[in-house]
Backbone as JSON Lines, residues from 0, in Angstrom:
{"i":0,"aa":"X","n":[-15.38,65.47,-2.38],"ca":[-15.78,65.03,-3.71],"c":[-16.09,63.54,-3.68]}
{"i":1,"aa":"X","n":[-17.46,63.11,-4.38],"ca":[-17.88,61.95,-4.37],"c":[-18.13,61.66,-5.93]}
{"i":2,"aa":"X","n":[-18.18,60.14,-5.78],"ca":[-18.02,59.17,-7.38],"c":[-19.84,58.45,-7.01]}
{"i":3,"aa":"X","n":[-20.45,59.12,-8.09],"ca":[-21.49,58.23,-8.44],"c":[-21.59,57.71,-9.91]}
{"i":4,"aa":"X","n":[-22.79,56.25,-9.82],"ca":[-22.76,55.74,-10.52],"c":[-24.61,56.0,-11.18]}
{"i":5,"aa":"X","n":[-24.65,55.63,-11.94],"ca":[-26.53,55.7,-12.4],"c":[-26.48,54.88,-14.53]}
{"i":6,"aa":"X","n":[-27.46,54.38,-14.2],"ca":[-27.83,54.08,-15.93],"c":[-29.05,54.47,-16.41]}
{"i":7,"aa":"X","n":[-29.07,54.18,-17.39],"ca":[-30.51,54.22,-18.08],"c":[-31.69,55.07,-17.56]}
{"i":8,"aa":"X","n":[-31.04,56.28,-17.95],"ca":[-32.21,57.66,-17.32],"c":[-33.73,57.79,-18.38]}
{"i":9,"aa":"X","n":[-33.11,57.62,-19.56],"ca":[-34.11,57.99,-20.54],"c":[-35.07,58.64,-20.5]}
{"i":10,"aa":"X","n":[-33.96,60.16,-20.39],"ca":[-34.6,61.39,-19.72],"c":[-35.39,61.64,-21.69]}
{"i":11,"aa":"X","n":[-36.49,62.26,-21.27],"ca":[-37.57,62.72,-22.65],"c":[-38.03,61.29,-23.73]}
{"i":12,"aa":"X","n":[-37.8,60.26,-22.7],"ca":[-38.48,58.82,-23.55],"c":[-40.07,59.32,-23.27]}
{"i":13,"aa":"X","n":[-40.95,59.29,-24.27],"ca":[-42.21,59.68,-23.86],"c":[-43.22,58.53,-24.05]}
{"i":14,"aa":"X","n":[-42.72,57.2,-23.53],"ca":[-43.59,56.15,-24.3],"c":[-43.64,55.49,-22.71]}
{"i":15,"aa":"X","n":[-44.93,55.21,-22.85],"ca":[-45.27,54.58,-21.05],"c":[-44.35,53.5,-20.52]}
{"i":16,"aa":"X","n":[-44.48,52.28,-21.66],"ca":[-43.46,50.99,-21.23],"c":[-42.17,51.58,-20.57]}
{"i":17,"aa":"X","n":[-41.9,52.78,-20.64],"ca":[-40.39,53.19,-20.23],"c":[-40.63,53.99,-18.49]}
{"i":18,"aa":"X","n":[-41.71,54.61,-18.62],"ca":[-42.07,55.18,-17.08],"c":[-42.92,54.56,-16.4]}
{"i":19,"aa":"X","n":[-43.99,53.99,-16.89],"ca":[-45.37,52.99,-16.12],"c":[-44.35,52.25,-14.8]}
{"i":20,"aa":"X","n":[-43.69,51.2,-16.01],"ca":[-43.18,50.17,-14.65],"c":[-41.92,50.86,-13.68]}
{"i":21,"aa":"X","n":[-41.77,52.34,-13.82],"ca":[-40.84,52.95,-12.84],"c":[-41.66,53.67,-12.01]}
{"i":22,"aa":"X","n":[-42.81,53.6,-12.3],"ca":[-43.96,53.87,-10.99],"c":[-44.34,55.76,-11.5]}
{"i":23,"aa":"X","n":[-44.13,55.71,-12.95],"ca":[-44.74,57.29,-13.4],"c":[-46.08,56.76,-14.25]}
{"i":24,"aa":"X","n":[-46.7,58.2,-14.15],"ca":[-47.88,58.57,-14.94],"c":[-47.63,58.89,-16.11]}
{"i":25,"aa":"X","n":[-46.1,60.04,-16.37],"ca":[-46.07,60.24,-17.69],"c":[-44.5,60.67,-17.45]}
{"i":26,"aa":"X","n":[-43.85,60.99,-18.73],"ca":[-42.43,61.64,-18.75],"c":[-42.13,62.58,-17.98]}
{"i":27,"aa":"X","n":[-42.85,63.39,-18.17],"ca":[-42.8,65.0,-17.48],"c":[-42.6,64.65,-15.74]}
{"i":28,"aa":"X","n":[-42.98,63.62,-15.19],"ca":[-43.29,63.32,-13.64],"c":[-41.98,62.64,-13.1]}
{"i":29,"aa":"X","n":[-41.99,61.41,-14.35],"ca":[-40.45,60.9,-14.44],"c":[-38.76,61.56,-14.44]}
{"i":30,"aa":"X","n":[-38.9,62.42,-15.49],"ca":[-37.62,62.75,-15.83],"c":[-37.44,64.17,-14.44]}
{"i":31,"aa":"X","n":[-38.45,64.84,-14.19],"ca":[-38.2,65.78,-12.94],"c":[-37.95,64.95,-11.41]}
{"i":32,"aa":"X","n":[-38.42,63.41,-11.26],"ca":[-38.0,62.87,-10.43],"c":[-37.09,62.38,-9.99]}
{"i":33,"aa":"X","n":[-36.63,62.11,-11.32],"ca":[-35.13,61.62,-11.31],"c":[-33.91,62.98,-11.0]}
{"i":34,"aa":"X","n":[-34.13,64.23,-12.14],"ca":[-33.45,64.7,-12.07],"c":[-33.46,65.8,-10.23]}
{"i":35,"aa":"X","n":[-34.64,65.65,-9.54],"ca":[-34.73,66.29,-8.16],"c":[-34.26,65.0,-7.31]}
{"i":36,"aa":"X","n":[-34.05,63.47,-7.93],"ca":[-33.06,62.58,-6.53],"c":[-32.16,63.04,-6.84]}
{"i":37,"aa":"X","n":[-31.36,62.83,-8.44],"ca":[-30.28,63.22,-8.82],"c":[-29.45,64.46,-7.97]}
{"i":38,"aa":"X","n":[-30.2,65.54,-7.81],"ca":[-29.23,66.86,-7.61],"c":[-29.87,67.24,-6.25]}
{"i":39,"aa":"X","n":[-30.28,65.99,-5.46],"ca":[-30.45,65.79,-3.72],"c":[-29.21,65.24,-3.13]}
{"i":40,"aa":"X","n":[-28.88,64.53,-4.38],"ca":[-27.73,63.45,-3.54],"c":[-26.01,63.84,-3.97]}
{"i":41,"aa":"X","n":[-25.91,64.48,-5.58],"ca":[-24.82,64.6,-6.0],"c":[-24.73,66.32,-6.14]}
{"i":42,"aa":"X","n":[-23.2,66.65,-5.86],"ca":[-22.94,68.09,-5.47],"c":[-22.45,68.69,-6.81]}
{"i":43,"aa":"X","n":[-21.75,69.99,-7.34],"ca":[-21.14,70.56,-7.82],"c":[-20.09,70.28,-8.44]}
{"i":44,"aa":"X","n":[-19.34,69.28,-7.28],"ca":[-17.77,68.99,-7.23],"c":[-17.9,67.11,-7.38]}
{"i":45,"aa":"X","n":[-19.32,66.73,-7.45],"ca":[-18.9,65.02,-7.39],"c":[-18.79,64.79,-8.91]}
{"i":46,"aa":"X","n":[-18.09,63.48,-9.03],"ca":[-18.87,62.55,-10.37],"c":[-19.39,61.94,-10.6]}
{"i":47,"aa":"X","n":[-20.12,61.87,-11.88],"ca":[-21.12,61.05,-11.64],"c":[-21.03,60.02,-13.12]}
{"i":48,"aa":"X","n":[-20.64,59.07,-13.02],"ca":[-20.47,57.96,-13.88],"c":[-21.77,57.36,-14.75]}
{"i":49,"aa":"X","n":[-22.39,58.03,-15.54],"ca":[-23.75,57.69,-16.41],"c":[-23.32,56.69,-17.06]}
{"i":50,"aa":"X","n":[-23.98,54.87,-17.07],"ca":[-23.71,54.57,-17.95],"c":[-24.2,53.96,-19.05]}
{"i":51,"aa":"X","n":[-24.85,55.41,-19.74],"ca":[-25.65,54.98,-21.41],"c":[-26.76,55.16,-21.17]}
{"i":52,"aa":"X","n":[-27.24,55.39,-22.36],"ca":[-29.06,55.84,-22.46],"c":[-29.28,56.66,-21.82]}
{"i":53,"aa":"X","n":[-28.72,57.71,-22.09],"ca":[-29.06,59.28,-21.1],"c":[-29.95,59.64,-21.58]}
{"i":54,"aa":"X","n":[-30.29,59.7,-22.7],"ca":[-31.51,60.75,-23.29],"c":[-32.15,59.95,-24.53]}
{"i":55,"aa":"X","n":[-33.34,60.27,-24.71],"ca":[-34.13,59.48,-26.02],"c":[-35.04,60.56,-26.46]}
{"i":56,"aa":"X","n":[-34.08,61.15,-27.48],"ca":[-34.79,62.54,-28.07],"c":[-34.03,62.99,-28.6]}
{"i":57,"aa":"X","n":[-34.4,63.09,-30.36],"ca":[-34.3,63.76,-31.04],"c":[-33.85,65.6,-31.19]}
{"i":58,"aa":"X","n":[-34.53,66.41,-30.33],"ca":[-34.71,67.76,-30.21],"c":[-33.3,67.96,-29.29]}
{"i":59,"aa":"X","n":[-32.09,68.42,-29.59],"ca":[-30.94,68.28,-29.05],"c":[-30.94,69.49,-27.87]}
{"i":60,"aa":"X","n":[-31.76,70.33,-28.56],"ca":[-31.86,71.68,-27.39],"c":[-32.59,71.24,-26.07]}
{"i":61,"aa":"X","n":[-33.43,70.49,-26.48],"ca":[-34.31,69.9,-25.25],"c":[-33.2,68.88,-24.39]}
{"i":62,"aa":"X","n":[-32.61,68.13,-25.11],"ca":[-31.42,67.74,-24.13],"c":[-30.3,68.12,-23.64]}
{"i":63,"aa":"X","n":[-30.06,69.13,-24.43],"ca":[-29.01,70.29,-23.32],"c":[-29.56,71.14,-22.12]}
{"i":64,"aa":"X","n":[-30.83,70.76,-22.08],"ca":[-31.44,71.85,-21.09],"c":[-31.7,70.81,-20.02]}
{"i":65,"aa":"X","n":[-32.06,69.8,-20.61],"ca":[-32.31,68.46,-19.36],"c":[-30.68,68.18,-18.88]}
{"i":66,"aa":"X","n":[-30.04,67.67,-19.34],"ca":[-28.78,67.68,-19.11],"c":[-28.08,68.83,-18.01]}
{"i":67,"aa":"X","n":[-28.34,69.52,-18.7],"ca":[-27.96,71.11,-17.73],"c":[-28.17,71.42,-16.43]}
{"i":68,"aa":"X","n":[-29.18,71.08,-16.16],"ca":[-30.35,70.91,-15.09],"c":[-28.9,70.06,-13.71]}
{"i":69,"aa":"X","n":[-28.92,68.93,-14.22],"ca":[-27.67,68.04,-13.22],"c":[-26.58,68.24,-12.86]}
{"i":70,"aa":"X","n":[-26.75,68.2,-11.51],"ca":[-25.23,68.21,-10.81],"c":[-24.19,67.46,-11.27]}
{"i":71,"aa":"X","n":[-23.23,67.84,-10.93],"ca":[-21.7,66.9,-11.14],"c":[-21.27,66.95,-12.56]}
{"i":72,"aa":"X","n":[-19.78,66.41,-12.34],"ca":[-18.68,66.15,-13.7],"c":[-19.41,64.91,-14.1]}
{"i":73,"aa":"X","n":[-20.11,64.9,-15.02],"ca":[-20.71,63.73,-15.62],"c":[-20.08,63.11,-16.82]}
{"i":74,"aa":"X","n":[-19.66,62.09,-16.45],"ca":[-18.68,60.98,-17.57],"c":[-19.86,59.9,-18.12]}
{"i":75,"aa":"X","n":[-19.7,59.93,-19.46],"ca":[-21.09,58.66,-20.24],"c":[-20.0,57.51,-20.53]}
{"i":76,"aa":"X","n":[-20.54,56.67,-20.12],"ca":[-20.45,55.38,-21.05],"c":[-21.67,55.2,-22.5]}
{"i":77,"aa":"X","n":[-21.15,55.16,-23.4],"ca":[-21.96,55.89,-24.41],"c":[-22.94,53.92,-24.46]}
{"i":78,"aa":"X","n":[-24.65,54.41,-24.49],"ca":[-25.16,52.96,-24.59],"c":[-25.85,52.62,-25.82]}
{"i":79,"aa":"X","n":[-26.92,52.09,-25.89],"ca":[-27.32,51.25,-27.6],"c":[-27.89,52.36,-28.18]}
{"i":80,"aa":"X","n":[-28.4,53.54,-27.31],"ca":[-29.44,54.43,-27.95],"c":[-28.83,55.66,-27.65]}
{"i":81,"aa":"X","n":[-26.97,56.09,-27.74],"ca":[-26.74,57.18,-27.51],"c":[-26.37,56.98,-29.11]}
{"i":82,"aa":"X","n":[-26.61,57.34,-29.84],"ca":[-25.84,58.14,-31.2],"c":[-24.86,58.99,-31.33]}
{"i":83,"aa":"X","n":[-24.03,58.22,-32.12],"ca":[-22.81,59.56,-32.26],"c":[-23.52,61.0,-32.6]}
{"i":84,"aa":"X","n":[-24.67,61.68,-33.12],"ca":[-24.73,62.8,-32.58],"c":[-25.57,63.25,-31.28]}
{"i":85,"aa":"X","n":[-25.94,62.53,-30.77],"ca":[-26.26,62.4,-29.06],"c":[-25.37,62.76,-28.74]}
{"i":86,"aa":"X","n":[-23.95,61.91,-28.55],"ca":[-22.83,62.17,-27.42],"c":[-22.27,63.49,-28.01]}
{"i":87,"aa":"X","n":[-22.11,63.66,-29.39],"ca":[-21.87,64.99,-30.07],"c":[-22.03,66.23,-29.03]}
{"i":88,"aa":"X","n":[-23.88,66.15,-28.93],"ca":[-24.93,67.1,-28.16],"c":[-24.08,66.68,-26.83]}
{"i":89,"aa":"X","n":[-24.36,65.9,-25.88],"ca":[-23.96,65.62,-24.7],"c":[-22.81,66.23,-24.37]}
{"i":90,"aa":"X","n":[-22.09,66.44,-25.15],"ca":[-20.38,66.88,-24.8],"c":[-20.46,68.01,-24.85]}
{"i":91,"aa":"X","n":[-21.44,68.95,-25.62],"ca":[-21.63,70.31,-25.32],"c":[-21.84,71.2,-23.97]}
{"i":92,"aa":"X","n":[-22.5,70.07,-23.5],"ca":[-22.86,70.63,-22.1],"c":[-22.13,70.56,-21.28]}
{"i":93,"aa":"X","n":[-22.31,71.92,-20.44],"ca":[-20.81,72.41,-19.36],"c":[-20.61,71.39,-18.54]}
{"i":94,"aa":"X","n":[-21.29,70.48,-18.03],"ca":[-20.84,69.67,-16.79],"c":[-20.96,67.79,-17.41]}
{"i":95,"aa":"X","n":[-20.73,68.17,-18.33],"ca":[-20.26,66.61,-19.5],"c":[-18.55,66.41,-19.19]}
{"i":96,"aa":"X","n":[-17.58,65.97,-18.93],"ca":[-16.55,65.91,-19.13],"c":[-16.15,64.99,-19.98]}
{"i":97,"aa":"X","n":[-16.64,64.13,-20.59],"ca":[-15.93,62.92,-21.31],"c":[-17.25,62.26,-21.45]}
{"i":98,"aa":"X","n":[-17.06,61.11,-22.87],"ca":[-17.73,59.9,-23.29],"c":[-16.77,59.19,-24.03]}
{"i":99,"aa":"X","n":[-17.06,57.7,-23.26],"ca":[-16.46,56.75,-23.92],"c":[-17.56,55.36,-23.86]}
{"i":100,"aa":"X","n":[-16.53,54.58,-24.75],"ca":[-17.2,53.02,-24.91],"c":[-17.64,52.71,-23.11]}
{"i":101,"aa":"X","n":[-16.36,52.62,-22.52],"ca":[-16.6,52.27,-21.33],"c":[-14.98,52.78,-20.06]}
{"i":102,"aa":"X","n":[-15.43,52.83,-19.2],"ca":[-14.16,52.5,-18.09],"c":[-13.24,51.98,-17.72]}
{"i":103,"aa":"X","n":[-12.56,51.75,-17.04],"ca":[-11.82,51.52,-16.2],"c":[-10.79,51.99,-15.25]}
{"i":104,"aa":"X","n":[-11.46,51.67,-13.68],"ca":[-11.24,52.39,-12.66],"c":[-10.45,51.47,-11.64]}
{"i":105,"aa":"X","n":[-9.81,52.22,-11.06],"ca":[-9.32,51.3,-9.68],"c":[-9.91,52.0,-8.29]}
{"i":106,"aa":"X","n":[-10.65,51.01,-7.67],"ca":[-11.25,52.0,-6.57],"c":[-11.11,50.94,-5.26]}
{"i":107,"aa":"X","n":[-10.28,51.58,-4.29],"ca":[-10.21,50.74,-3.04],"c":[-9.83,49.51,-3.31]}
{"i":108,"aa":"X","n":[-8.55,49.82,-3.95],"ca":[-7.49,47.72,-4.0],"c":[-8.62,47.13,-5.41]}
{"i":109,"aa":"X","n":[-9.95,47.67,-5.8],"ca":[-10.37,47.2,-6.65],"c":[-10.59,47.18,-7.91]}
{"i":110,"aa":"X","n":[-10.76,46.28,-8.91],"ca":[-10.87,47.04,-10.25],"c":[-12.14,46.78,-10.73]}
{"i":111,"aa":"X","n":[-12.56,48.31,-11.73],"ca":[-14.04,48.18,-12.01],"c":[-13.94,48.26,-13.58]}
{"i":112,"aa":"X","n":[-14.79,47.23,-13.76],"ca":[-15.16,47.99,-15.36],"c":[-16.45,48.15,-15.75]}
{"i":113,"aa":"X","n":[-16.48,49.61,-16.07],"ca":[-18.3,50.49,-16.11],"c":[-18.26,50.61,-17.52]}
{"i":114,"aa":"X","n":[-19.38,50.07,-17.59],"ca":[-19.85,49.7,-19.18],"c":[-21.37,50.06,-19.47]}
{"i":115,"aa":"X","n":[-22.12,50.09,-20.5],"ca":[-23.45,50.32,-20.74],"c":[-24.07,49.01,-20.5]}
{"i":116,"aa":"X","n":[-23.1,47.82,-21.49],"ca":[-23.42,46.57,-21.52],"c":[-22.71,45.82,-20.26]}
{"i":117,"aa":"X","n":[-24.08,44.73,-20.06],"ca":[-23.37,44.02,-19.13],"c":[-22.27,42.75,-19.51]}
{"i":118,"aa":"X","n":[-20.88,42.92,-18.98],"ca":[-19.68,42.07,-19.26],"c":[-19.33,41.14,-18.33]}
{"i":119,"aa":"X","n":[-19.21,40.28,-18.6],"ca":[-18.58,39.2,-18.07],"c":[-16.61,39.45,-17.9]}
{"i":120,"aa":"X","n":[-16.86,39.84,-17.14],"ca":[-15.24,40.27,-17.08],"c":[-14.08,39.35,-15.89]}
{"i":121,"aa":"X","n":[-14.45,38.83,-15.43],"ca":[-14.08,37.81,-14.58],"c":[-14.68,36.4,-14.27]}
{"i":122,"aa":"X","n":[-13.19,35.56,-13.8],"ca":[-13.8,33.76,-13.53],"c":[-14.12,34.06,-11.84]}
{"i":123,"aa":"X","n":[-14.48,33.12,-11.39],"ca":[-14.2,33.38,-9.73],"c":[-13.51,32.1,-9.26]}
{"i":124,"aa":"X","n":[-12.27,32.5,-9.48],"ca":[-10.88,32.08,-9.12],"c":[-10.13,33.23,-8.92]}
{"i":125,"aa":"X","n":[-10.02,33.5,-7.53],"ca":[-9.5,34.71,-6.93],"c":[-7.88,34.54,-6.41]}
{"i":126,"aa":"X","n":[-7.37,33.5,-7.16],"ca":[-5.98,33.41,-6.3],"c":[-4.72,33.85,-6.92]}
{"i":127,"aa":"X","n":[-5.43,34.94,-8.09],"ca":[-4.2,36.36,-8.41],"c":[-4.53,37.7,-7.52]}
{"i":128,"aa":"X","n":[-5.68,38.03,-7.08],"ca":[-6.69,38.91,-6.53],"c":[-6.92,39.84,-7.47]}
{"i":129,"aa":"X","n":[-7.41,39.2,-8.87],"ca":[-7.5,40.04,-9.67],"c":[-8.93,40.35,-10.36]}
{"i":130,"aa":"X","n":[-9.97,40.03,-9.29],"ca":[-11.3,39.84,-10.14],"c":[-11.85,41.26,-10.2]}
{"i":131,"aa":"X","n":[-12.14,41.48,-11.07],"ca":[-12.88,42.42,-11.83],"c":[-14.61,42.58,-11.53]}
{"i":132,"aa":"X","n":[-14.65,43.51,-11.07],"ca":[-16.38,43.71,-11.24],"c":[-16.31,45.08,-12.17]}
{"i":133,"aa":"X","n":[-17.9,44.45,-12.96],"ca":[-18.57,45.08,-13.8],"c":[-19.81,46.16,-13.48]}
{"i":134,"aa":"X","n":[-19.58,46.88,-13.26],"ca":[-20.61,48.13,-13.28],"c":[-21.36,48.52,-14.73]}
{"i":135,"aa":"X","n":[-22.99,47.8,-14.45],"ca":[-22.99,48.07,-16.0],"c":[-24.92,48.94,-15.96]}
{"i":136,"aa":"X","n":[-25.45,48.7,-16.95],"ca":[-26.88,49.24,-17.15],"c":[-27.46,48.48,-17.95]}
{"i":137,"aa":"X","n":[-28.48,48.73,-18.96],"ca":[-28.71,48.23,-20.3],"c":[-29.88,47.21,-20.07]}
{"i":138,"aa":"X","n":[-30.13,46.54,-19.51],"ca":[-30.84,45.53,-18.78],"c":[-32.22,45.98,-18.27]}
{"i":139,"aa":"X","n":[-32.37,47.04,-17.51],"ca":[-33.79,47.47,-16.96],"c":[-34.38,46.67,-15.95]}
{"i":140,"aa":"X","n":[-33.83,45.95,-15.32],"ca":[-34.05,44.62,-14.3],"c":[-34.09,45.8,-12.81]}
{"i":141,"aa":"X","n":[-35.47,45.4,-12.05],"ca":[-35.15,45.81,-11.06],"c":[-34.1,45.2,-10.03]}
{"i":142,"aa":"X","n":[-33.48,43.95,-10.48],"ca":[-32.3,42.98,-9.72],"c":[-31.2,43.97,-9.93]}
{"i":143,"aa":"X","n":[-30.33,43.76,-8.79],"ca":[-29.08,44.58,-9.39],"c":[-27.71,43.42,-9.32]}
{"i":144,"aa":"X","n":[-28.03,42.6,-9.26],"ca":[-26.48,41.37,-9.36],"c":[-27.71,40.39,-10.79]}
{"i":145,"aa":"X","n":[-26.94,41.05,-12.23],"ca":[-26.97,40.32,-13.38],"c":[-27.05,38.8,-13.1]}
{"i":146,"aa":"X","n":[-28.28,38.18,-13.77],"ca":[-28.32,36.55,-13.52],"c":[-27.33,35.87,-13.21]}
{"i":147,"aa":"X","n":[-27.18,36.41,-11.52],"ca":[-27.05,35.79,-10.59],"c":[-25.61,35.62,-10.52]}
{"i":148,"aa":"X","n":[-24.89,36.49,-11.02],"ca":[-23.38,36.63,-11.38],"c":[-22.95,37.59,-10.44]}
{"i":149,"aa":"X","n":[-22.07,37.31,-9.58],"ca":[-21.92,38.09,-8.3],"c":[-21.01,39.53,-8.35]}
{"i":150,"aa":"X","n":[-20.32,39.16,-9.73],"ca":[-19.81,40.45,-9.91],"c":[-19.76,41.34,-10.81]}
{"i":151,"aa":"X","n":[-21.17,41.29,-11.54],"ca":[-21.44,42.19,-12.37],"c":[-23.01,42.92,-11.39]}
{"i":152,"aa":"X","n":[-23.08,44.27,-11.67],"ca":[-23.98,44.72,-10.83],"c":[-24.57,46.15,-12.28]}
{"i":153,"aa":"X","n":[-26.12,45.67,-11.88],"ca":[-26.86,46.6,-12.85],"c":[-27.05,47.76,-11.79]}
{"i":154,"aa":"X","n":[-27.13,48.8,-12.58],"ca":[-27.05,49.93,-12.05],"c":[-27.84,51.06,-12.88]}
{"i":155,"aa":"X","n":[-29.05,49.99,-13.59],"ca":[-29.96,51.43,-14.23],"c":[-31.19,51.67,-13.36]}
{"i":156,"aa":"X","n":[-31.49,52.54,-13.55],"ca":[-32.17,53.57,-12.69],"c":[-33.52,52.54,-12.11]}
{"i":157,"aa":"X","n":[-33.86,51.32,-13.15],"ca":[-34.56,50.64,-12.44],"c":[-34.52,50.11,-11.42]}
{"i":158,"aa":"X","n":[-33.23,49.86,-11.27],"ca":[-32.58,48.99,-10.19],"c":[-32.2,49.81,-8.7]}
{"i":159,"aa":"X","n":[-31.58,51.34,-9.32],"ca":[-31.35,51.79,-7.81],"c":[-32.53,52.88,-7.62]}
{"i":160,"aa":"X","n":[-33.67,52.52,-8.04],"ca":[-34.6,53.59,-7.59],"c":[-35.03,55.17,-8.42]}
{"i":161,"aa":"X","n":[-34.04,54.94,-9.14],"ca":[-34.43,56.42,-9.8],"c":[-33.76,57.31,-9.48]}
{"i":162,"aa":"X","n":[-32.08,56.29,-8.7],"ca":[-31.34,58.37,-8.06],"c":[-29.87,57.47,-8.13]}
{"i":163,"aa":"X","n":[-28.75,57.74,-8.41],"ca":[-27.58,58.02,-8.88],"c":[-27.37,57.43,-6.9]}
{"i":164,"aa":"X","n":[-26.37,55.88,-7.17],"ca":[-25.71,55.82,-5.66],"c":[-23.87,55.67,-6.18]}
{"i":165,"aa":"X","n":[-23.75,55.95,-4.58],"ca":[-22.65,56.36,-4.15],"c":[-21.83,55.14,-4.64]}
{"i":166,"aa":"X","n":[-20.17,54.86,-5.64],"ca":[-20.13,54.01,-5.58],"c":[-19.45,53.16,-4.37]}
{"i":167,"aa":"X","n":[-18.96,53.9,-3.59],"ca":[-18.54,53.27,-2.5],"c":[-19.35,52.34,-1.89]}
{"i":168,"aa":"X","n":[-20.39,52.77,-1.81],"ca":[-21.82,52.06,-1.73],"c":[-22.2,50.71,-2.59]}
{"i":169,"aa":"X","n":[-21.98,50.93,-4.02],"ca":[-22.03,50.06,-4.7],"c":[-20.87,48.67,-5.03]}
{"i":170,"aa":"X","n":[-19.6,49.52,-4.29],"ca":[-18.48,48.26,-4.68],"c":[-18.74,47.57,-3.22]}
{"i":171,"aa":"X","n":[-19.18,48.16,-2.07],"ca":[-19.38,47.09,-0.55],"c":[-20.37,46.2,-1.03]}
{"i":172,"aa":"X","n":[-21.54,46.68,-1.63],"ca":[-22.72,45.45,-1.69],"c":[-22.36,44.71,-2.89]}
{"i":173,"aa":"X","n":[-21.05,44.75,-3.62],"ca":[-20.96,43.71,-4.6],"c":[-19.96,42.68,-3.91]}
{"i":174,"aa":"X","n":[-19.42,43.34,-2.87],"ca":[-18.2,42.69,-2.32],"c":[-18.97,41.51,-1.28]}
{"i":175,"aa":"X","n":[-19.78,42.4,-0.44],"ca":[-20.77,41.02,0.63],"c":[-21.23,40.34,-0.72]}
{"i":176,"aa":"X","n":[-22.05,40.6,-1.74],"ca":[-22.71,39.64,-2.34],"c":[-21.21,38.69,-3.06]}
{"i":177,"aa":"X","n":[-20.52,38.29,-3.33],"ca":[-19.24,38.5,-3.41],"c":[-18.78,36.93,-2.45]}
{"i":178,"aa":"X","n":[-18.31,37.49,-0.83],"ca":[-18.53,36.77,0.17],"c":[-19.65,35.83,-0.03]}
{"i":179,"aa":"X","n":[-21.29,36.19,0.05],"ca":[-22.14,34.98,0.37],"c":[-22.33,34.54,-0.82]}
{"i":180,"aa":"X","n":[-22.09,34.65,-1.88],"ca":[-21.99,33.3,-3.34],"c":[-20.88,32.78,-3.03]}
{"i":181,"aa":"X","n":[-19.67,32.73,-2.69],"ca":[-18.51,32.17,-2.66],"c":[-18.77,30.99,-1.44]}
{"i":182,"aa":"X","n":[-19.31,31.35,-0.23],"ca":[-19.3,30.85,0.93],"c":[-20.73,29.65,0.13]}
{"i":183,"aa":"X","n":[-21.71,30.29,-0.4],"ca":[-22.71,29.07,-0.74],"c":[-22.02,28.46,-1.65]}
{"i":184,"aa":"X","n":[-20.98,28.46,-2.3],"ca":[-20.46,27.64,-3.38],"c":[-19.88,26.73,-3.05]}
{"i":185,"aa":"X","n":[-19.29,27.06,-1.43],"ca":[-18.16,25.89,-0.97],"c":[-16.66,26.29,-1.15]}
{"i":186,"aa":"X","n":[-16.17,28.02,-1.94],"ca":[-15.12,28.4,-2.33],"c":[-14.54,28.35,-1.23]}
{"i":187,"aa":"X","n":[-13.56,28.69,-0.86],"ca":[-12.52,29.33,-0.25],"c":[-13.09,31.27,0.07]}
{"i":188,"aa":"X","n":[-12.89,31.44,1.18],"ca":[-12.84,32.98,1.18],"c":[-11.77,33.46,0.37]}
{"i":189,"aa":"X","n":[-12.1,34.94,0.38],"ca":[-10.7,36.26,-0.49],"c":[-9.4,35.2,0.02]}
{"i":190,"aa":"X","n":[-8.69,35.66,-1.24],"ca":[-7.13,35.31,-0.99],"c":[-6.82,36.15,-0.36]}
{"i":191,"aa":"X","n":[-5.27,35.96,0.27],"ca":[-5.26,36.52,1.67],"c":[-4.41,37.88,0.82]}
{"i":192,"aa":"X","n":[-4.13,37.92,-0.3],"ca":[-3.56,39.14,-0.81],"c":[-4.95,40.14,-0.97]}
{"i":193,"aa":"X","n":[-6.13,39.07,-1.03],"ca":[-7.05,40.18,-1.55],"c":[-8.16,41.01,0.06]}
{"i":194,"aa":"X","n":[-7.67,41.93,0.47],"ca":[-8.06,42.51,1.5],"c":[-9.89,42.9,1.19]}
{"i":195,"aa":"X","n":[-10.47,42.85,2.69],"ca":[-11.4,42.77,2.61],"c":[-11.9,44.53,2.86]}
C-alpha cells in the first residue's frame, strides 16, 4: 500500500485557460489523461491525498462517475471551488474516504501539513527538529517549491505533470531542496536530532 499526493484536477472544467496551458485541446482529452496517469500509477489498496479542486461541475452525477472511474482510498482536502455540496457529492462515492479542511501526517520522522492552500507553517530554525512541510495546491504554478520557500511544495497537477506522485517521492525532493537552500544560506546542516 502506497500514499499519493495530487491537486487541482479540475476534472469537467470546460473552459480552455484551465486545459490549453496543461498542453490539452479540450476537457474531454484532459480529464481522460489525467484520470489514465492517475489509475497507471495508483492501485486499489493505495491513498491518494487530493488536495482541493477535484471537480468544477455542477451536474453531480457527472462527478460521481468521473470520480468513480479512480483508483485508491481518496482523502480531499476540501479547496476554494469544492462546495459544501461538492464534498456532500464527493463523499458518496465508494472510494472517497474522508474530507477535510486539511491534514496532518507524520511520515518518516516527518511532519506534513496537506492543505489546498499554500501555508507557511514553519521558520527555518531547525534546532527543535520540528519543521513542518506543507503539501499544498491552489496555485497552478508549474514550480513546485512555492516562492522559493523550501518547505512548502505545490503539488497541483500543473506542477507534477498531470498524474498523482508518490509521497515518499515528494517528502525526499523537499528534503534535498531543504539541504541546498540551507547550505546556500550559510545555515548550519539538520540538527543532529533531525535524521536525514
Amino acid at each position: 500500500m502506497s500514499t499519493y499526493i495530487i491537486s487541482d484536477t479540475h476534472f469537467l472544467h470546460d473552459k480552455d485557460f484551465m486545459y490549453a496551458p496543461r498542453g490539452f485541446s479540450d476537457i474531454k482529452t484532459h480529464d481522460e489523461t489525467i484520470i489514465r496517469n492517475w489509475n497507471e500509477i495508483v492501485g486499489s489498496d493505495d491513498d491518494v491525498y487530493m488536495l482541493g479542486d477535484f471537480c468544477m461541475e455542477k451536474n453531480y452525477k457527472a462527478m460521481l462517475e468521473t470520480i468513480g472511474r479512480l483508483n485508491g482510498r481518496i482523502h480531499i482536502a476540501i479547496g476554494n471551488h469544492d462546495s459544501d455540496n461538492k464534498v456532500e457529492t464527493y463523499l458518496k462515492s465508494t472510494n472517497v474516504v474522508e474530507a477535510a479542511l486539511a491534514y496532518r501526517l507524520s511520515f518518516k520522522k516527518r511532519i506534513l501539513y496537506l492543505s489546498h492552500y499554500p501555508t507557511l507553517t514553519a521558520n527555518y530554525d531547525d534546532s527543535m527538529g520540528k519543521i513542518v512541510y506543507n503539501i499544498h495546491g491552489h496555485i497552478h504554478s508549474p514550480e513546485r517549491f512555492t516562492e522559493g520557500h523550501p518547505y512548502m511544495y505545490n503539488a497541483s497537477c500543473d506542477a507534477l505533470g498531470c498524474r498523482p506522485k508518490l509521497l515518499e517521492d515528494v517528502v525526499m525532493e523537499i528534503r534535498d531542496n531543504v539541504k541546498t537552500y540551507r547550505i546556500a544560506m550559510g545555515i548550519d546542516t539538520y540538527n543532529a536530532n533531525q535524521k536525514n
